[in-house]
Backbone bond lengths (Angstrom), bond angles and torsions (degrees), N, CA, C in turn:
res aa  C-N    CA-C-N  psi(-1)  N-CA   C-N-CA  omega(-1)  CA-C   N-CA-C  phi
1 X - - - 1.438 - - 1.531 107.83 -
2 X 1.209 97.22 135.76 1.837 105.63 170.11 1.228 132.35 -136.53
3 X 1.613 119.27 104.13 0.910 127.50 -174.94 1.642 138.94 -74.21
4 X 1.173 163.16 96.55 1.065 161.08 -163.70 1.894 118.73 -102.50
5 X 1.414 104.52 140.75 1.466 115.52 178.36 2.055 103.37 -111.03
6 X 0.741 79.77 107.70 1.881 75.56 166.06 1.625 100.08 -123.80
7 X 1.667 103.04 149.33 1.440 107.97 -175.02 1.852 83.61 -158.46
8 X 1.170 96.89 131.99 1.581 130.28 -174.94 1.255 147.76 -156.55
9 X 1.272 161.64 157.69 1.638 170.18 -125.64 1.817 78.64 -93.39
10 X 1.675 100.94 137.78 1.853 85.30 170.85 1.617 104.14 -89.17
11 X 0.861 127.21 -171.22 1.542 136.61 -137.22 1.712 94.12 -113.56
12 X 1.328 113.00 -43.93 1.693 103.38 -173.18 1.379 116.75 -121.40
13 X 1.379 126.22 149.41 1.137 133.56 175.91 1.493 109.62 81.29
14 X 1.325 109.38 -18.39 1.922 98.20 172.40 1.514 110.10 67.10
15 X 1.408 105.38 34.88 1.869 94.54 -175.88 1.942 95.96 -105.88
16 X 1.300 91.37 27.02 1.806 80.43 157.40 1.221 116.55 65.78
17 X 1.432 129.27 -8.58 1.619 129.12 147.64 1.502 125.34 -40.80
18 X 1.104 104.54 146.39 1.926 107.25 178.82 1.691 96.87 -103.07
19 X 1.074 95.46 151.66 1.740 105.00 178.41 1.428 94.19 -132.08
20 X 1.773 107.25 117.06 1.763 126.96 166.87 1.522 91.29 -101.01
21 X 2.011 88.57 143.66 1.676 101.22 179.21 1.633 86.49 -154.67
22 X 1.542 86.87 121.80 1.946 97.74 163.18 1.237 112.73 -93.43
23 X 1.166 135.47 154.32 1.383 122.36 168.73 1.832 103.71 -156.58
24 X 1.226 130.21 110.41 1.023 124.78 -153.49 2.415 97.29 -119.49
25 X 0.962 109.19 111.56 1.711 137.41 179.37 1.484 117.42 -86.31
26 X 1.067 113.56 105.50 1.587 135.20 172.26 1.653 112.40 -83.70
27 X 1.579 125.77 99.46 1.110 95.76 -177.04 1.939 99.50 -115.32
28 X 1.305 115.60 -171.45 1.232 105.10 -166.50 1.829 104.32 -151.14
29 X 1.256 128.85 152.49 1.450 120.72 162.52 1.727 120.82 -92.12
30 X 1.345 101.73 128.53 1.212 84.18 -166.43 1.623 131.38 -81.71
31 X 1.306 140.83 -176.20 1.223 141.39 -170.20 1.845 95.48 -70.74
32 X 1.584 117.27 142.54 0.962 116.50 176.53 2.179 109.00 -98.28
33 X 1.459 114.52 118.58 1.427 139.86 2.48 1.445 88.62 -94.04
34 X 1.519 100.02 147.15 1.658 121.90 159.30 1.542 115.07 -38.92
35 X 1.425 103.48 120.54 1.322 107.63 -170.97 1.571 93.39 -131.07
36 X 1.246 110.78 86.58 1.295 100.94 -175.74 2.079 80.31 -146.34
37 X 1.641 98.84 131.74 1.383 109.52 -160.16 1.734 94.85 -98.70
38 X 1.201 122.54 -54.45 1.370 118.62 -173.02 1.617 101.73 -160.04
39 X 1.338 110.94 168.23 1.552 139.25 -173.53 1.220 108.38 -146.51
40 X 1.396 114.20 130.21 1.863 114.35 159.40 1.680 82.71 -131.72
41 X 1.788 81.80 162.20 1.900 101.03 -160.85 1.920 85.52 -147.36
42 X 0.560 107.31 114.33 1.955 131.84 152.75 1.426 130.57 -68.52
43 X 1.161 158.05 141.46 1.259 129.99 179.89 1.665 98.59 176.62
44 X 1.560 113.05 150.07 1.055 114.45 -163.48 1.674 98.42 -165.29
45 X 1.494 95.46 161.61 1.649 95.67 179.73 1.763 106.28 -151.94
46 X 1.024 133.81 136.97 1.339 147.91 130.62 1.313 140.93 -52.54
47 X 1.316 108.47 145.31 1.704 98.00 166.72 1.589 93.14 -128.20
48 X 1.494 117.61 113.15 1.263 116.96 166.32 1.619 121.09 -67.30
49 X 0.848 139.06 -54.17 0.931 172.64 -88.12 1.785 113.30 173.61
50 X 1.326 120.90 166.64 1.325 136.63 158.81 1.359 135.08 -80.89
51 X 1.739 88.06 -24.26 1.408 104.31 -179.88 2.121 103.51 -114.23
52 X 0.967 105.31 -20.48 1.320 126.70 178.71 1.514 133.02 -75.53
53 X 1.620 126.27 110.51 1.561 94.74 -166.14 1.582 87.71 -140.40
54 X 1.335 136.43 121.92 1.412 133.22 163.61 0.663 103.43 -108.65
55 X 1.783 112.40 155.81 1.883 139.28 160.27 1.033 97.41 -141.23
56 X 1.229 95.87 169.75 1.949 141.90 -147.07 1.606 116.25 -145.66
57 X 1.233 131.26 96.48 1.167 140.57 144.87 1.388 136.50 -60.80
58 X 1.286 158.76 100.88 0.948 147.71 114.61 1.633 137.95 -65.04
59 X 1.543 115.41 116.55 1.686 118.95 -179.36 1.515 94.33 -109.65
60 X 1.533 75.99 163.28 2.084 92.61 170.06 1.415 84.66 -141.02
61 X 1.471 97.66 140.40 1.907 98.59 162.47 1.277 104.39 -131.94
62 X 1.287 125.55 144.55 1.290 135.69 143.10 1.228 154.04 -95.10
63 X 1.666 151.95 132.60 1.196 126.08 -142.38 1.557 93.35 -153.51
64 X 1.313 131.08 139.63 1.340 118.77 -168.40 1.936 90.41 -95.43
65 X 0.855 134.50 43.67 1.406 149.02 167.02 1.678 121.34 -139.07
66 X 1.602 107.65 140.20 1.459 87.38 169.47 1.731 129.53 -92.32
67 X 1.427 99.78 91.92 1.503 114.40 -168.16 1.401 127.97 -90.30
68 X 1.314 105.84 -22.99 1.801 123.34 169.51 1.147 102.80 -77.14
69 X 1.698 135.91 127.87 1.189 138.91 98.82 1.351 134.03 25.45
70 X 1.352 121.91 95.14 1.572 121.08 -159.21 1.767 104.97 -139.12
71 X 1.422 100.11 81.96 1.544 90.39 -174.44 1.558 108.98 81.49
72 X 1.666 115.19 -163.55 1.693 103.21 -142.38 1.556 91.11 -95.06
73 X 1.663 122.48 -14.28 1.812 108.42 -175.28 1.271 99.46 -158.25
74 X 1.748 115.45 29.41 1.546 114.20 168.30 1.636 101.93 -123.39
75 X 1.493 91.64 -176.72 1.708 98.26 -162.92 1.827 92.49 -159.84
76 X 1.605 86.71 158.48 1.740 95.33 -158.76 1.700 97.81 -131.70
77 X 1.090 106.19 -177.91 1.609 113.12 -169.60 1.756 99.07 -116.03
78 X 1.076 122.02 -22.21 1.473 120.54 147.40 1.522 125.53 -126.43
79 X 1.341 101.19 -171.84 2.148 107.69 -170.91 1.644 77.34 -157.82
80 X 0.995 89.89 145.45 1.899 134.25 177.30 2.060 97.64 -108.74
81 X 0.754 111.72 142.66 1.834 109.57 177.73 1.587 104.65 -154.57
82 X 1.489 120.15 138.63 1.117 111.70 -170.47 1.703 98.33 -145.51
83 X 1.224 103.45 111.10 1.688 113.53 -174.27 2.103 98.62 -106.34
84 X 1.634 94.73 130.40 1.513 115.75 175.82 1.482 101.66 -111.78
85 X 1.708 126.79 133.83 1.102 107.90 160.71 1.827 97.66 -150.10
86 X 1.454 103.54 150.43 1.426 112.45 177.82 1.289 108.15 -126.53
87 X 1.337 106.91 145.63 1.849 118.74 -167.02 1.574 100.94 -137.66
88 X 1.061 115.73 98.88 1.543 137.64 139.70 1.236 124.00 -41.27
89 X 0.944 123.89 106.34 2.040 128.34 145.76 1.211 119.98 -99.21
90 X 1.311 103.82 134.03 1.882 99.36 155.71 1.964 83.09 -161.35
Protein backbone atom coordinates (compact mmCIF):
# COMPACT_ATOMS: atom_id res chain seq x y z
CA UNK A 1 0.00 0.00 0.00
CA UNK A 2 1.02 3.55 -0.81
CA UNK A 3 0.03 6.35 0.63
CA UNK A 4 0.52 9.97 -0.54
CA UNK A 5 -0.08 13.66 0.99
CA UNK A 6 -0.18 16.43 -1.63
CA UNK A 7 -1.03 19.98 -0.39
CA UNK A 8 -1.24 22.90 -2.95
CA UNK A 9 -2.60 26.50 -4.42
CA UNK A 10 -6.53 25.50 -4.80
CA UNK A 11 -7.37 25.37 -8.38
CA UNK A 12 -10.28 28.10 -8.71
CA UNK A 13 -10.85 31.55 -8.06
CA UNK A 14 -7.18 32.28 -6.91
CA UNK A 15 -8.32 33.14 -3.33
CA UNK A 16 -5.03 31.79 -2.01
CA UNK A 17 -6.34 28.69 -0.12
CA UNK A 18 -4.14 25.50 0.09
CA UNK A 19 -5.90 22.30 -0.80
CA UNK A 20 -4.52 18.93 1.42
CA UNK A 21 -5.45 15.51 -0.24
CA UNK A 22 -4.50 12.01 1.22
CA UNK A 23 -5.09 9.36 -0.90
CA UNK A 24 -3.75 6.06 0.11
CA UNK A 25 -3.45 2.88 -3.16
CA UNK A 26 -3.45 -0.81 -2.66
CA UNK A 27 -1.91 -2.39 -5.52
CA UNK A 28 -1.70 -6.17 -6.04
CA UNK A 29 -0.14 -8.99 -8.59
CA UNK A 30 -2.46 -10.64 -10.21
CA UNK A 31 -3.44 -14.46 -10.25
CA UNK A 32 -1.61 -16.12 -13.13
CA UNK A 33 -3.86 -16.10 -15.95
CA UNK A 34 -6.16 -13.24 -14.82
CA UNK A 35 -9.42 -14.49 -14.41
CA UNK A 36 -11.22 -11.70 -13.62
CA UNK A 37 -14.64 -11.64 -15.88
CA UNK A 38 -16.11 -8.13 -15.25
CA UNK A 39 -16.30 -4.99 -12.80
CA UNK A 40 -18.93 -2.21 -12.48
CA UNK A 41 -17.79 0.88 -10.27
CA UNK A 42 -20.45 3.65 -9.10
CA UNK A 43 -19.19 6.77 -7.76
CA UNK A 44 -20.31 10.06 -6.74
CA UNK A 45 -19.27 13.25 -5.01
CA UNK A 46 -20.67 16.21 -3.01
CA UNK A 47 -19.85 19.48 -2.00
CA UNK A 48 -21.14 19.94 1.51
CA UNK A 49 -19.93 22.78 2.25
CA UNK A 50 -17.49 25.42 0.49
CA UNK A 51 -14.80 24.16 2.15
CA UNK A 52 -16.09 20.51 2.18
CA UNK A 53 -16.15 17.95 -0.65
CA UNK A 54 -17.05 14.03 -0.24
CA UNK A 55 -17.18 10.91 -2.60
CA UNK A 56 -18.40 7.55 -2.67
CA UNK A 57 -17.23 4.53 -4.46
CA UNK A 58 -18.86 1.49 -4.99
CA UNK A 59 -17.07 -1.64 -7.24
CA UNK A 60 -18.26 -5.13 -7.96
CA UNK A 61 -15.71 -7.48 -9.47
CA UNK A 62 -16.02 -10.62 -10.95
CA UNK A 63 -13.68 -13.48 -11.61
CA UNK A 64 -14.55 -16.87 -13.04
CA UNK A 65 -12.07 -18.22 -10.20
CA UNK A 66 -12.18 -18.09 -6.53
CA UNK A 67 -9.59 -15.26 -6.18
CA UNK A 68 -10.98 -12.74 -3.53
CA UNK A 69 -10.36 -13.22 0.00
CA UNK A 70 -13.38 -14.35 1.98
CA UNK A 71 -12.87 -14.43 5.65
CA UNK A 72 -9.61 -15.82 7.45
CA UNK A 73 -8.75 -19.05 4.73
CA UNK A 74 -11.67 -18.87 2.18
CA UNK A 75 -12.01 -17.15 -1.13
CA UNK A 76 -14.97 -16.06 -3.36
CA UNK A 77 -15.61 -15.53 -7.07
CA UNK A 78 -16.54 -11.89 -6.40
CA UNK A 79 -15.65 -8.68 -3.83
CA UNK A 80 -18.05 -5.79 -3.28
CA UNK A 81 -15.43 -2.63 -2.32
CA UNK A 82 -16.56 0.51 -0.93
CA UNK A 83 -14.16 3.63 -0.93
CA UNK A 84 -15.28 7.01 1.38
CA UNK A 85 -13.26 10.04 0.96
CA UNK A 86 -13.47 13.72 2.33
CA UNK A 87 -11.41 16.72 1.08
CA UNK A 88 -10.98 19.80 3.07
CA UNK A 89 -9.78 23.26 1.91
CA UNK A 90 -9.09 26.25 3.63
Amino acid sequence: MVSSLIAGPEQDNENGRIRIVWANVASYTPIDPLTLTGEFTLAGAYKFTEMLLGRVEIRQDWADQSVFAKGANGADTNQTSLALQAIYTF
